[in-house]
PAZAVEX-293887 format. One line per field, with one value per residue (C-alpha): residue in one letter; residue number from 1; x, y, z. Coordinates in steps of 0.2 Angstrom, whole numbers, always signed. Example, Ala and Ser with C-alpha at 12.3 -4.5 7.8 and 13.67 -1.06 7.14 Angstrom:
// PAZAVEX-293887
rest c(A,S);
nr c(1,2);
xx c(+62,+68);
yy c(-22,-5);
zz c(+39,+36);
//
This chain:
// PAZAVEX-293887
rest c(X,X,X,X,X,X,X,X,X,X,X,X,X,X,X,X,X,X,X,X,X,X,X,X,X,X,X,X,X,X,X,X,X,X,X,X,X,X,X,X,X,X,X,X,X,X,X,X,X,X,X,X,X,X,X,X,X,X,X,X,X,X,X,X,X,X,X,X,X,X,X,X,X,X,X,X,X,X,X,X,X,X,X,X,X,X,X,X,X,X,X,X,X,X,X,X,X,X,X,X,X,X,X,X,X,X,X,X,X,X,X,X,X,X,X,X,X,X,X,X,X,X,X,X,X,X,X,X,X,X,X,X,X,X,X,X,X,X,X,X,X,X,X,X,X,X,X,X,X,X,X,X,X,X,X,X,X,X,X,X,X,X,X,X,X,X,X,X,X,X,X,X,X,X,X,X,X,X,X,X,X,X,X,X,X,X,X,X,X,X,X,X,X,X,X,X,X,X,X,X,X,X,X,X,X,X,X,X,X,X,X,X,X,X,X,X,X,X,X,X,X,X,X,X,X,X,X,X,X,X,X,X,X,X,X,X,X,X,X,X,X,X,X,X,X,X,X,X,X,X,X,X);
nr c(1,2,3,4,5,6,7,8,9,10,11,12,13,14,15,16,17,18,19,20,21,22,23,24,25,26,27,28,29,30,31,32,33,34,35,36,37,38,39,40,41,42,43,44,45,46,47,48,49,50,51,52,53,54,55,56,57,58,59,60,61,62,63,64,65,66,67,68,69,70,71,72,73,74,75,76,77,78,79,80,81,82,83,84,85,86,87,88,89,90,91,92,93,94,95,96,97,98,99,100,101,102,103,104,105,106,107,108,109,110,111,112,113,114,115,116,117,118,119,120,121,122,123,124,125,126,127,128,129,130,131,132,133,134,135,136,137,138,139,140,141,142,143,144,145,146,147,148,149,150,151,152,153,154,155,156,157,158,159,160,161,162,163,164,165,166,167,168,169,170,171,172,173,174,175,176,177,178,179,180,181,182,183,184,185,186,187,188,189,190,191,192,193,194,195,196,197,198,199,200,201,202,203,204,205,206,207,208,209,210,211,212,213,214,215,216,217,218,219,220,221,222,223,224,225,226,227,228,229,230,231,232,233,234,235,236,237,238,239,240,241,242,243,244,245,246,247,248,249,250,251,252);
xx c(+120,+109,+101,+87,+97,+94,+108,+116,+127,+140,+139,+133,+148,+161,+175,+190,+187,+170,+167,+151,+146,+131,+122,+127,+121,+116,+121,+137,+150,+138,+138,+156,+157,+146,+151,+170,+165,+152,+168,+179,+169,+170,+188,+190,+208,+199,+203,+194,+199,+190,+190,+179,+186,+170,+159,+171,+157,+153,+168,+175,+190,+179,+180,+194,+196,+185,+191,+208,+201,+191,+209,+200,+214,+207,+218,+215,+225,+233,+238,+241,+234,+219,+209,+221,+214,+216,+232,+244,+238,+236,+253,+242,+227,+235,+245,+229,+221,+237,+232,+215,+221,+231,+219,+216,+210,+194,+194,+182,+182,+170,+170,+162,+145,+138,+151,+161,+166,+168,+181,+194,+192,+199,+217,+217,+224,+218,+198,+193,+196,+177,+185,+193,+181,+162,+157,+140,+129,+117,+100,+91,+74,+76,+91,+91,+89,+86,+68,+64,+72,+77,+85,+95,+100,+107,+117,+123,+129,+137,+148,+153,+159,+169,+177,+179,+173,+156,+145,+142,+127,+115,+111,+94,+96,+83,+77,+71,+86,+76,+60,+61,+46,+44,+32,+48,+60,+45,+46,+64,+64,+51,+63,+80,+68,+64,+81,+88,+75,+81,+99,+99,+109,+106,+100,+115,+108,+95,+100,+91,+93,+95,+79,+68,+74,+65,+49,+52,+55,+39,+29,+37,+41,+59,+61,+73,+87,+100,+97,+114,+104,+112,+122,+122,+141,+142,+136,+137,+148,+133,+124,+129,+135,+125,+124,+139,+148,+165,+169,+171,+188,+198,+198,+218);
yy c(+11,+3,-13,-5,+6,+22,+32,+31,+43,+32,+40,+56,+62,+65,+78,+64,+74,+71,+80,+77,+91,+94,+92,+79,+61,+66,+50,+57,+42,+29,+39,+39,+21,+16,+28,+21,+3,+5,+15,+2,-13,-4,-6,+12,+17,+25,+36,+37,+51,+49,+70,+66,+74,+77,+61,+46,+30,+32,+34,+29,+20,+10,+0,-1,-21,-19,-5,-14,-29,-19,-10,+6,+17,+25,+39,+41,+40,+22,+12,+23,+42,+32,+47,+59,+76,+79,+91,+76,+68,+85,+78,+63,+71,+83,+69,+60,+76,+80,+61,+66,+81,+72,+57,+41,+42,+45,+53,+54,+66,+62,+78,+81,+84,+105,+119,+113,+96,+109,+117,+106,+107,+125,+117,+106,+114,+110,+107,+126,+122,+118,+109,+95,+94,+94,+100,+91,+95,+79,+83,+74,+81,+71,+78,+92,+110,+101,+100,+114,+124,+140,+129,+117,+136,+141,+125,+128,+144,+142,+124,+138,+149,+138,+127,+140,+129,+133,+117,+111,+99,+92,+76,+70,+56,+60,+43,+34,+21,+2,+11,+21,+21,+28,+40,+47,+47,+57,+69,+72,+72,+87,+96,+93,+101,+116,+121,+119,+130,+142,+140,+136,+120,+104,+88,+76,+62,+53,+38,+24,+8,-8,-14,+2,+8,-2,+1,+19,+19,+11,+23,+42,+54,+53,+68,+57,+59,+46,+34,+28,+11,+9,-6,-1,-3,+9,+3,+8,-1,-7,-14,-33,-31,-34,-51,-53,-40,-43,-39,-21,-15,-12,+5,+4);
zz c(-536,-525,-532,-536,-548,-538,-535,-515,-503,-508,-527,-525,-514,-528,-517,-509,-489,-481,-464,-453,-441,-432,-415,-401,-404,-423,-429,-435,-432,-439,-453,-454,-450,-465,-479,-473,-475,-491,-499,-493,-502,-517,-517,-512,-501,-485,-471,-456,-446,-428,-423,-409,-394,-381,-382,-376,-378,-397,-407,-422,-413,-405,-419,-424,-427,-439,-448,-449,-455,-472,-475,-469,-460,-443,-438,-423,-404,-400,-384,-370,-378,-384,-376,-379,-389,-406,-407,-404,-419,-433,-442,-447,-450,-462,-471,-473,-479,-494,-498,-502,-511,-524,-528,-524,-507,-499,-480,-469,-453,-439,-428,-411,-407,-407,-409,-397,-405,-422,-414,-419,-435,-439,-436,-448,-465,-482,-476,-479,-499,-505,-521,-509,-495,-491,-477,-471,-455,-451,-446,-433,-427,-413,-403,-389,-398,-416,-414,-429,-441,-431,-419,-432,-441,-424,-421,-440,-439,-421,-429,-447,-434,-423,-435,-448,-463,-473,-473,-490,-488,-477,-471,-465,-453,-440,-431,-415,-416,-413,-412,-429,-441,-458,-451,-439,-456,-467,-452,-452,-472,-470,-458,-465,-485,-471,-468,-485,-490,-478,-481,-499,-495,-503,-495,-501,-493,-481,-469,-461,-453,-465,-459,-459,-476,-488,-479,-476,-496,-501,-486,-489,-502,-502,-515,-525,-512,-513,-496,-487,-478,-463,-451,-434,-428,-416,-402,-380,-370,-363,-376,-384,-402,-418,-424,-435,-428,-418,-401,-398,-400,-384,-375,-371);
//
C-alpha cells in the first residue's frame, strides 16, 4: 500500500513471473528496475532476468551494483559475454523460472523492445502457464508506431506472435521523461483505457516519475488503477546519474 492507503503495482501483481513487453524505449527496463527494488524493500527474494538482447545502452545489467547490493539477483551475462545473447544463459533463466514456480520467489523478465526483442521469449519454458506468469505490454503514446490504438494493437499482436505468450495486462506508462506533465499522463491513461476496451485486457497498473506522480494524482482521473511511482535508475551512458545513485555498473 502506498502511504496513502491506495493499493500499488507492487500489490496488485499476485503471479511469482512478471514479463514486460512492448514497443522500443517503452519504459520497459525502468519498470523492471523498480518493481525489482520496491519487491526487494519488502523483503521479497527477487529475480531480475535482463532478456534484453537488441538495445545495448538501457539494460538491466547496467545496474548491476545496485541490484547486488538490494539482494535482487540479475541474471544476466558476465565479464567477457556481457553482450552476449540470450541462449548462452536459458539454463539460468529456466532455473529462475522452476524457483518462481514452486514459491518464494518473484521474477521479473525485461524482454526487448517490439517483436523483435519478444522473440526470445518463446524459448524459455514454463512462461506460457498463465497461473505462473503475467504477461504485461507497457503502453507509451509516445513512442514510434504507439501514437493510437490501432498501432499499439498491431505492435501487440505482432510481440503474442513472436514470443508465443498471450499478454495478460497492460501497463500505462506513456511520458515525456524530465519534461512529463500530468496533462501527458491523462493522455496516455486515455490511450492505454482505449486499448483495453478493444482488447478486453486490464490496465494493472499506471507509472510515473516520483516527482510527477503526486501532481498527476491530484490533476487526472486515474480510474482507481494502482500507481507504481517511479526512481529513474536507468540512465544513457551519457547522462550523470541521479543524486543518490552509484556509479554505473561496468560494461565488462
Amino acid at each position: 500500500m502506498s502511504e496513502s492507503g491506495q493499493k500499488t503495482a507492487l500489490d496488485v501483481l499476485k503471479a511469482p513471473v512478471t514479463v514486460l513487453v512492448g514497443h522500443f524505449g517503452a519504459g520497459k527496463t525502468e519498470l523492471a528496475a523498480n518493481l525489482a527494488f520496491g519487491w526487494a524493500a519488502r523483503g521479497e527474494h527477487v529475480s531480475l532476468v535482463d532478456a534484453d538482447l537488441v538495445k545495448p545502452y538501457f539494460r538491466s545489467r547496467l545496474i548491476r551494483e545496485e541490484l547486488v547490493a538490494s539482494g535482487i539477483q540479475l541474471v544476466a551475462p558476465t565479464g567477457a559475454a556481457f553482450y552476449a545473447d540470450l541462449p548462452i544463459l536459458l539454463p539460468d533463466v529456466r532455473g529462475a523460472v522452476a524457483q518462481a514456480e514452486v514459491g518464494g520467489r518473484r521474477v521479473i523478465v525485461d524482454a526487448g523492445g517490439a517483436d523483435v526483442g519478444a522473440r526470445v521469449l518463446g524459448a524459455v519454458a514454463g512462461l506460457d502457464n498463465p497461473a505462473v506468469t503475467e504477461v504485461l505490454f507497457v503502453v507509451n503514446g509516445n513512442r514510434p508506431f504507439a501514437e493510437d490504438v490501432p498501432a499499439v494493437l498491431k505492435m501487440l499482436r505482432e510481440v503474442e506472435h513472436a514470443s508465443k505468450l498471450r499478454v495478460t495486462g497492460l501497463v500505462a506508462n506513456t511520458h515525456l521523461i524530465a519534461e512529463t506533465t500530468p496533462a501527458v499522463i491523462a493522455a496516455g491513461l486515455d490511450l492505454a483505457e482505449a486499448v483495453s476496451r478493444e482488447t478486453g485486457l486490464p490496465v494493472r497498473f499506471w507509472a510515473a516519475l516520483e516527482n510527477v506522480a503526486g501532481a498527476a494524482c491530484a490533476a487526472i482521473d486515474a480510474r482507481g488503477w494502482p500507481l507504481l511511482a517511479l526512481t529513474r535508475r536507468i540512465t544513457p551512458p551519457t547522462e550523470s546519474r541521479p543524486t543518490g545513485m552509484r556509479r554505473r555498473s561496468s560494461v565488462v
